[in-house]
Structures are given as structure tokens and as C-alpha cells.
C-alpha positions in Angstrom: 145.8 86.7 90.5 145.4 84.6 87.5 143.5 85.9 85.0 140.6 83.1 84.0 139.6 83.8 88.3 138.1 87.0 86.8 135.7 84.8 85.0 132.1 85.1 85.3 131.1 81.9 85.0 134.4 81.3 87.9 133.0 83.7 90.1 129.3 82.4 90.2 131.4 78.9 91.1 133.2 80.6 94.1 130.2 81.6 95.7 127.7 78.4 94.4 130.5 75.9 96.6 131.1 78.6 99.6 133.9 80.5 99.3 134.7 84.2 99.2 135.3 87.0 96.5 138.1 89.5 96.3 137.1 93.1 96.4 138.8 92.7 92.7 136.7 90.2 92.1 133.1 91.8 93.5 134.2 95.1 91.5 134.6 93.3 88.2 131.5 91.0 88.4 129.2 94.7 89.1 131.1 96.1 86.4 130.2 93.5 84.3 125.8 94.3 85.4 126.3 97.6 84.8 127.9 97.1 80.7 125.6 94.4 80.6 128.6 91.9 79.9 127.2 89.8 82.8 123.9 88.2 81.7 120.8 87.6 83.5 121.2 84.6 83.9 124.4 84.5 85.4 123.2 87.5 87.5 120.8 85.5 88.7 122.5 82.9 89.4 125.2 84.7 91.6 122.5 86.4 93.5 121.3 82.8 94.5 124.5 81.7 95.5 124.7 84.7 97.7 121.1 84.0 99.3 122.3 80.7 100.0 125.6 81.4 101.0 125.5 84.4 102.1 128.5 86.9 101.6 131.4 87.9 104.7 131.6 91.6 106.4 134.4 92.3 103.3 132.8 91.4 100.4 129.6 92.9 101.2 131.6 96.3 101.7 133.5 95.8 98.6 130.0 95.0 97.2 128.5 98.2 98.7 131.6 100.0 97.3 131.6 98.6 94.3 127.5 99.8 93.5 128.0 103.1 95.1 131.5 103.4 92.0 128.9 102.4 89.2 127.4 105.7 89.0 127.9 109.4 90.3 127.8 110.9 94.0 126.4 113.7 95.5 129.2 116.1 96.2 129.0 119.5 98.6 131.0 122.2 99.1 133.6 122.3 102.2 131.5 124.8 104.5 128.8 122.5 105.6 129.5 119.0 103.8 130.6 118.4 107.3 126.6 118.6 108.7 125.2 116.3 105.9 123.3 113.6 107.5 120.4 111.0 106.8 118.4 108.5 108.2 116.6 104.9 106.4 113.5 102.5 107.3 113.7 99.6 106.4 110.0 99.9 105.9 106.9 99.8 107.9 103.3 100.2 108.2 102.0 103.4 108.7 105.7 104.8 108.9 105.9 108.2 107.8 108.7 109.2 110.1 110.4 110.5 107.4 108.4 113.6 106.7 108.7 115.5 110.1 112.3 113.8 110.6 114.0 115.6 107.2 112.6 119.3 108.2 113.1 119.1 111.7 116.9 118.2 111.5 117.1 121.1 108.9 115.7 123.5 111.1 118.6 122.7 113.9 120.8 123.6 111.0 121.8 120.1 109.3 121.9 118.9 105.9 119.3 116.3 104.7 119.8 115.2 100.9 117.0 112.6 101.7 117.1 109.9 98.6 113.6 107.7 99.2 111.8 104.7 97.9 108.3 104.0 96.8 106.2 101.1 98.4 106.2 97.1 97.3 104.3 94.7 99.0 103.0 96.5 102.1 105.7 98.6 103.0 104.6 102.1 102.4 106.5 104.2 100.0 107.5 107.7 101.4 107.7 109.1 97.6 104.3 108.0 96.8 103.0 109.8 100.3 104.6 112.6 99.5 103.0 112.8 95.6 99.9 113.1 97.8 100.3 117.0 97.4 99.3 118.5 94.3 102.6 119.5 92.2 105.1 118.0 94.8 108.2 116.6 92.1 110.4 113.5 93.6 112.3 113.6 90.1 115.2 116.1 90.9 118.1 116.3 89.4 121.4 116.2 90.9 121.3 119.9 90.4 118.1 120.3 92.0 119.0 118.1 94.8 122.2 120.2 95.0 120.2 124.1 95.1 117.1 123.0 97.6 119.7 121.4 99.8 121.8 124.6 100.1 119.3 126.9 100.4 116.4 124.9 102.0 118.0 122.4 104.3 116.5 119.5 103.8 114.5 117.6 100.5 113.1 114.0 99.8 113.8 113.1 96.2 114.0 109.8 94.1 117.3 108.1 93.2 118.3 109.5 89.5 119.5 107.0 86.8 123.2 108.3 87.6 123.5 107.3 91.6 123.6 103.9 92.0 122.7 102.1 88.7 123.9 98.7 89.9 121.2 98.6 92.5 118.6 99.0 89.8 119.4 96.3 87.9 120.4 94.0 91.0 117.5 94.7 92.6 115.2 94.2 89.2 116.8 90.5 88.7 116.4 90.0 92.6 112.8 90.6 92.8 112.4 87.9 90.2 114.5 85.4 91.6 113.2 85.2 94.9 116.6 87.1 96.5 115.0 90.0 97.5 114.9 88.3 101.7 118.9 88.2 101.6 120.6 90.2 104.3 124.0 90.9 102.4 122.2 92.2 99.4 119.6 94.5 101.7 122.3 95.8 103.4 124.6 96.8 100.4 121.5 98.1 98.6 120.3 100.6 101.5 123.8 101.3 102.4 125.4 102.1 99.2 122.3 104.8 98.1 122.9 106.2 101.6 126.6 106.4 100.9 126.6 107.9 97.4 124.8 111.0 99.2 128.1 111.3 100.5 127.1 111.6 104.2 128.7 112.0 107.3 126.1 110.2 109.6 123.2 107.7 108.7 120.3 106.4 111.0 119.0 103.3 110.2 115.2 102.3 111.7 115.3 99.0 111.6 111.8 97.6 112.2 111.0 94.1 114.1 107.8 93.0 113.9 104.3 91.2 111.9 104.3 94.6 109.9 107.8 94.1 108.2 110.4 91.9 106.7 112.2 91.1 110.0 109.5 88.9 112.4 112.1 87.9 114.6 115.0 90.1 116.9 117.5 87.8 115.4 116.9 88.6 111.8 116.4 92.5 112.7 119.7 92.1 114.8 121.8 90.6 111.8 120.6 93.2 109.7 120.9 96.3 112.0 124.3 94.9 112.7 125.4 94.0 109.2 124.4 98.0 107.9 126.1 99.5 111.0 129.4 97.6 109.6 129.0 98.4 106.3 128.6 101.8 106.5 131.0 102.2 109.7 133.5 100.3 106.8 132.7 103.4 104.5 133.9 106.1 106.8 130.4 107.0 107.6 129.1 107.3 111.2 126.4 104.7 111.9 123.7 104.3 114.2 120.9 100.8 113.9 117.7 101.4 115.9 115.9 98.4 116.3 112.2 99.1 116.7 108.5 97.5 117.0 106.3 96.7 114.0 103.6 94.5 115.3 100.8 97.7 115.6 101.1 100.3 112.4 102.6 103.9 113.8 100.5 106.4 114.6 96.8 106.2 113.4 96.8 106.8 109.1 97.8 104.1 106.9 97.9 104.9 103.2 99.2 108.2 101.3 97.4 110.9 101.5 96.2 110.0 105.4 99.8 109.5 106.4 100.8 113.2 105.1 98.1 114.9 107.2 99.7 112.9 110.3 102.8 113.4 109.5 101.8 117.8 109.3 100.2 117.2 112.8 103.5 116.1 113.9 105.3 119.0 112.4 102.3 120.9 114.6 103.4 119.3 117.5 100.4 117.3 118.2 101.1 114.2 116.2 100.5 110.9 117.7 103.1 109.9 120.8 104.8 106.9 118.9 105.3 109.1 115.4 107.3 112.0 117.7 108.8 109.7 119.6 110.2 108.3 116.6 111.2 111.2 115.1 112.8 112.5 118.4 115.0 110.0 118.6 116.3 109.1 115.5 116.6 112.8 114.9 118.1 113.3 117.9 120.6 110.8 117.4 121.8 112.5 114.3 122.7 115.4 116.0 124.9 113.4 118.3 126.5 112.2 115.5 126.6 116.1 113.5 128.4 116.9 116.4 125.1 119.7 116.9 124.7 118.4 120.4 127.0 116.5 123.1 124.3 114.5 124.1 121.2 112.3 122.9 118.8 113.8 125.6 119.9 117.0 124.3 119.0 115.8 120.8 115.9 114.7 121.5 115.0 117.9 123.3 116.2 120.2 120.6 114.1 117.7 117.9 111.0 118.2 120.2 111.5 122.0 120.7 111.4 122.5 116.5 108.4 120.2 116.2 106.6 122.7 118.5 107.6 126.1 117.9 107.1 125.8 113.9 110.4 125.8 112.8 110.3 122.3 111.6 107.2 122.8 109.7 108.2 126.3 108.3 110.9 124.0 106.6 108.6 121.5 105.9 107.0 124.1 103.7 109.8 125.7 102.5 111.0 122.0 101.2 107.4 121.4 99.3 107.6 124.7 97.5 111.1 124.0 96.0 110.0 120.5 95.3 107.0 121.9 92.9 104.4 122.9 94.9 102.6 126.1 94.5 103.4 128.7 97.1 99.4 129.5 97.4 99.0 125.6 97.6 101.2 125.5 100.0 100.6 128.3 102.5 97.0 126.6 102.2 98.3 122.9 103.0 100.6 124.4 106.3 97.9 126.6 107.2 94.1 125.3 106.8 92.0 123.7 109.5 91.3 120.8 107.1 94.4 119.7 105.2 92.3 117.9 102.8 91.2 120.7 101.0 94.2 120.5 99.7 95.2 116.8 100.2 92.8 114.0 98.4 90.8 111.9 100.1 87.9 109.5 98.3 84.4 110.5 99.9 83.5 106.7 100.4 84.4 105.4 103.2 83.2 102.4 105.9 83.9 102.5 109.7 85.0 99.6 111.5 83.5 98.7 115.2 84.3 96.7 118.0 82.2 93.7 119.4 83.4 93.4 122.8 84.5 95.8 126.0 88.0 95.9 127.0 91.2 97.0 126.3 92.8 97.8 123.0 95.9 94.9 123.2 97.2 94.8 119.7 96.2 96.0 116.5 97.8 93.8 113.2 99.8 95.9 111.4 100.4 93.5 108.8 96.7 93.3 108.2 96.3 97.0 108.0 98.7 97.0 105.0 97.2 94.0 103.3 93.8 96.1 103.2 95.7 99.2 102.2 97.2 97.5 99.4 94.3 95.7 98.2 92.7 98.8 98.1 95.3 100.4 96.3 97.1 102.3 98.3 100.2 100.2 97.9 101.8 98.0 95.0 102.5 94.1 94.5 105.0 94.8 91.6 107.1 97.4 90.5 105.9 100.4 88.6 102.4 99.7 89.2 100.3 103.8 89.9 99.0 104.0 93.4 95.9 105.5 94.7 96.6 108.4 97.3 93.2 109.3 98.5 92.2 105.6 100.1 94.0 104.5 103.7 92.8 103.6 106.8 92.2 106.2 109.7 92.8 104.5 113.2 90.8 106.0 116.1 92.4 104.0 119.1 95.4 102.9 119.8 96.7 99.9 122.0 96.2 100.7 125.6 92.8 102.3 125.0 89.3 101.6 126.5 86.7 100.7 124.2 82.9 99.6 124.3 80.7 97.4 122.3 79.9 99.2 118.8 83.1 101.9 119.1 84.1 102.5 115.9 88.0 102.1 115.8 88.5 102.5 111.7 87.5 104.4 109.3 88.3 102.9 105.8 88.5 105.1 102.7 87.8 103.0 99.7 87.6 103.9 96.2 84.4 102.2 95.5 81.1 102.9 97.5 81.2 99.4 99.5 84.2 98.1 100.7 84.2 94.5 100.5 83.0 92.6 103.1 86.2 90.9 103.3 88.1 93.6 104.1 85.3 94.7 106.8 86.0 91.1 108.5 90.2 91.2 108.1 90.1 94.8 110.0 87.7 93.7 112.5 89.7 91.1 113.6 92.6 92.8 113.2 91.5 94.3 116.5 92.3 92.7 119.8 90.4 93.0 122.5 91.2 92.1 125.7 89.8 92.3 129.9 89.8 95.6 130.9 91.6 94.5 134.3 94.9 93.6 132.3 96.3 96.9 132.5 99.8 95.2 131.5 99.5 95.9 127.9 99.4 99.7 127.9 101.1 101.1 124.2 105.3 101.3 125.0 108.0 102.5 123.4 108.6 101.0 120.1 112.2 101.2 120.4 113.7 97.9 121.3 117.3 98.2 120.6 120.1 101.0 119.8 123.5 99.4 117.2 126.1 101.9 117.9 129.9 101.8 117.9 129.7 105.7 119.0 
């Protein structure tokens, strides 16, 4: 290949008028982020040729390849790197699936080296949920990640500066050039922090929905299918679930709210959408750790540890080698009211009904809104979060309510919550005749991408 092809400036063209990239080629131009050769500008500029012209099944593998090389992988040793597993969102209101999901697949004996993000825009981070609990670290070291993994099970950590670094800087120039709503550079970017876990099987929850980035099955489909190929491509064994994100899962939206749901689940009373969530996506990676020869056994086996505290005795066995006091912890896994341990702001406003009727939808998308405007959530990068405000849903769709029910409470930081917010939440509700009976709550799962 002749050598001026190698080019920055030649390989922003290729892209800009259509064409393709070598893996040579995609290898060289992410070599060039990471030693800063390339400049922002022209980083820019390739990541807007991509958004427009999108990027074929090979290059985004040699893409996804070429981010995972920039940096170091996870490694394990050879008796159980065979059972290390993991599962993403692609982010969703009220989605704290996560937290039960990690320790439950631990407890059945797999490995979870669970790398997370925070929240931007209204997508709720799982890290800053997590921080929720006083002393909980996110910050591990590859070492760390390495010791709680092999003696715990399971853990939820942030990515260190050595895995991935590419992303980091792709992802900084993307969010200020508009990119960030490009399918090829999603999929790489999930993927390729998935991959450099070094994993054997990967879950991907992709949501479809108002509450999320994909509104329409045709953009979740292209997604789901484009991160099934790409890691399939990698050698890793990949399962898309496409599921519903018009109502928020469960009944918390926020931080510290979404941890005490997500501790009723690992009680085996959480809400029926958030375990059967959990079931199945857990489930399915037991197919795939070769734990179980079937998914209904899965999602027995998930169900089983959800209810007879094995889940949960991981849960707390995770916490305390992620920081948290044993005392604090016991405490947390153990008290009638989690918040005496968890924070929660002592203003708060309930939201009621004006009509009679059935519950038909509630806006998911609005929930977040109000949880970020009231800080719960960020609209830039790096900005602190509040964990002690979130919304508290008493009904969910399906249910029968009266005039003057209260269906929300809001926790706000200040003593009134704005009447604003009151009005968005209120009719965020939908109401409908009680005689329609055809829009009782179903499952949220809408599609499975498999090649297994």
C-alpha cells in the first residue's frame, strides 16, 4: 500500500467522499489520537465523515480492535477465565439492572469484571448510583479489579486511564461535535470496553423507547445488530436484547432511590419488570457460560439466588471490597430502612392524579428530565451529582387509580419543587377508562439478537 494512503489528511478524504478504510488504515489513524499526532481537528473531522457515512461491518471491528490495542486488558488466570462474563445498557430511565444482575450471576459461580459508566443527559449512570453508599470506591485498579474478582465474584468499577484510552478521547471530541448519535462509533465504544475485559460472553440491553437514544425498532435493531457483529467478530459470544423504554423500570428514578430498589430485588421482592430483567439477561449468560443448557433453566437458577440471599450475600460481599465499611454494610443489607444508611433529602412533594382510570403510560423521558433538573443527573461531563433527590413511583401502568391518588413522590433538594416540575410529572401520567383493560404493564422485552 503506498505510503502517502497512510495520511491523515488522505484518510479523513476516504471517508468524507464514501469509501472504506483498511484495518491498516483504522489502526494507524487511532494510533495517531492516542500520541496526539492526529489533531482535533482532523479528529473531528473524521468522526463527521463517519456520522455521515457511516463505517462497514470491517472497519468498525478493526475500529473496535484497534481502541481495545491502545491500552491494557484485563487478563485471568486459566482456571476460570473460561466463566468471565458481562452484560451492557445502553442506558435507560430508572435502569438499575446492573446491581442485582453482577451479584446474582456471581452467586451461580460466574465471573463479572463489571466496567460501568456514569450518567449524561438523562441516562442514569450506574457508578454514580452505586456512590450512593457511603465509602463505596468505583476507582480500582487493575489489581483491585483483578483480587475482588477472584475472591468475590463479581465488582462494578470505573474504566482506568490504561483500558481503552482511545475511547476517552474519541468520545471527548464526539460529544463536541455532535457525533455522539452515530451507530458505528456506539457500537465500537461499548464493545471494545466490553472486550478489553477479556470476556467470554457479553449481554447487551438494548433499550427502544421515549426514555432512550433509540425511539424507533429500526435504530435499536441496527444497533443491537451492529454490537452482536462486532463482538461475535472478536471471538466473544454475543447476545442483543431489545427491550421497552417508553415507562422508567421499576418505581425509583435517581441515585440513591434506585439502590434501595435495586437491594429489594436482591431481597426478592423488587418490582416484576426490574427481576424480570435481571432474570433474563442473567439467565442468558449462563446459557452462554455454558452454567446451564437452557435459558428457562437460566432464568430459574437467576430467580432462585435473588430469593434465597445468595445474590445479595454477594452483593455485600462486593460493597465491602469496594470500600465500604463492614458495620456499614451489614447495616445497609440488613436494616428495615435502607436509608439510614443511604441519603435521601427530607424535602420532598407528592404528585396526584386528577382523574379515575387506569394507569396507561407513564413518560419516562419526562421522569429523567425532572431527575436531572433536579440534579440527579448531568448535562456535561464531569459535572457532581446529587444522590439523595429522585423520584419514588407508587403505581405502575396497569394500575387503578382515583381522583387525588398520589402516584409520585419527588425528593428535591430545596423545600418547593418548582411548580414546573409539579406540572411535567403530572402530566407525565396517563390516565385512561377503566374498561380498557388492554393496556395492562407487559413484558418489556421486545426482541432477542442471537447467533447462538
Amino acid at each position: 500500500m503506498a505510503r502517502n494512503s497512510f495520511r491523515y489528511p488522505d484518510l479523513i478524504g476516504i471517508k468524507r467522499d464514501g469509501g472504506s478504510l483498511t484495518r491498516e488504515q483504522v489502526k494507524h489513524f487511532i494510533d495517531g489520537v492516542v500520541s496526539q499526532d492526529v489533531h482535533d481537528s482532523q479528529l473531528g473531522a473524521m468522526l463527521m465523515a463517519i456520522f455521515f457515512n457511516g463505517m462497514n461491518e470491517e472497519e468498525i471491528i478493526g475500529l473496535t480492535d484497534s481502541m481495545i490495542n491502545s491500552g491494557e486488558s484485563l487478563s485471568w488466570p486459566s482456571e476460570w477465565e473460561h466463566l468471565v462474563v458481562d452484560k451492557h445498557s445502553s442506558g435507560g430511565v430508572g435502569d438499575k439492572v446492573s446491581l442485582p444482575l453482577a451479584p446474582a450471576l456471581a452467586a451461580c459461580g460466574l465471573k463479572v469484571p463489571m466496567i460501568s459508566g456514569r450518567s449524561l443527559g438523562f441516562t442514569g449512570g450506574t457508578l454514580d448510583k452505586l456512590e450512593s453508599i457511603p465509602g463505596f470506591r468505583t476507582a480500582l485498579s487493575k489489581e483491585e479489579i483483578f483480587k475482588v474478582v477472584d475472591e468475590v465474584g463479581c465488582c462494578i468499577v470505573a474504566q482506568t486511564k490504561s483500558i481503552v484510552p482511545a475511547d476517552k478521547i474519541v468520545y471527548s471530541i464526539r460529544d463536541i461535535t455532535g457525533t455522539v448519535a452515530c451507530i458505528p462509533l456506539i457500537a465500537s465504544s461499548i464493545v471494545s470496553k466490553k472486550a478489553a475485559e477479556n470476556l467470554k460472553a457479553l449481554v447487551l440491553d438494548v433499550k427502544c423507547g421515549k426514555g432512550c437514544f433509540n425511539k424507533t425498532m429500526e435504530v435499536a435493531e441496527e444497533l443491537a445488530n451492529s454490537m452482536v457483529r462486532v463482538g461475535e467478530g472478536l471471538g466473544i459470544k454475543t447476545t442483543a436484547f431489545i427491550t421497552e423504554m417508553d415507562n422508567p423500570i421499576g418505581k425509583a428514578v435517581g441515585n440513591s432511590v434506585e439502590v434501595a430498589e435495586a437491594l429489594q430485588c436482591l431481597d426478592g421482592n423488587g418490582p416484576a419488570d426490574l427481576e424480570e430483567l435481571v432474570c433474563k439477561q442473567a439467565g442468558e449468560l449462563l446459557v452462554l457460560g455454558k452454567i446451564v443448557a437452557s435459558f428457562d433453566e437460566g432464568y430459574q437458577k437467576i430467580l432462585s439466588v435473588l430469593h434465597d440471599g445468595s445474590a445479595k450475600k454477594k452483593f455485600k460481599e462486593m460493597i465491602i471490597a469496594q470500600g465500604v465499611d463492614k458495620s456499614v454494610a451489614e447495616t445497609f443489607c440488613s436494616a428495615p430502612n435502607v436509608f439510614d444508611v443511604l441519603p435521601l433529602s427530607k424535602y420532598k412533594t407528592e404528585i396526584n392524579v386528577d382523574s379515575e382510570g387506569v394507569i396507561t403510560a407513564i413518560n419516562a423521558e419526562v421522569c429523567a428530565q425532572v431527575t436531572t433538573a433536579l440534579g440527579a443527573g448531568r448535562t456535561k461531563p464531569g459535572e457532581p451529582v446529587l444522590h439523595d433527590v429522585g423520584i419514588h413511583i407508587h403505581n405502575r401502568v396497569g394500575d387503578h387509580v382515583s381522583v387525588g391518588d398520589t402516584c409520585m413522590t419527588v425528593y428535591h433538594k430545596h423545600e418547593l419543587l418548582e411548580d414546573g416540575m409539579k406540572t411535567q410529572l403530572a402530566n407525565a401520567i396517563t390516565v385512561s377508562n377503566p374498561s380498557n383493560s388492554s393496556h395492562l404493564e407487559k413484558s418489556r422485552f421486545l426482541r432477542k439478537i442471537s447467533n447462538h
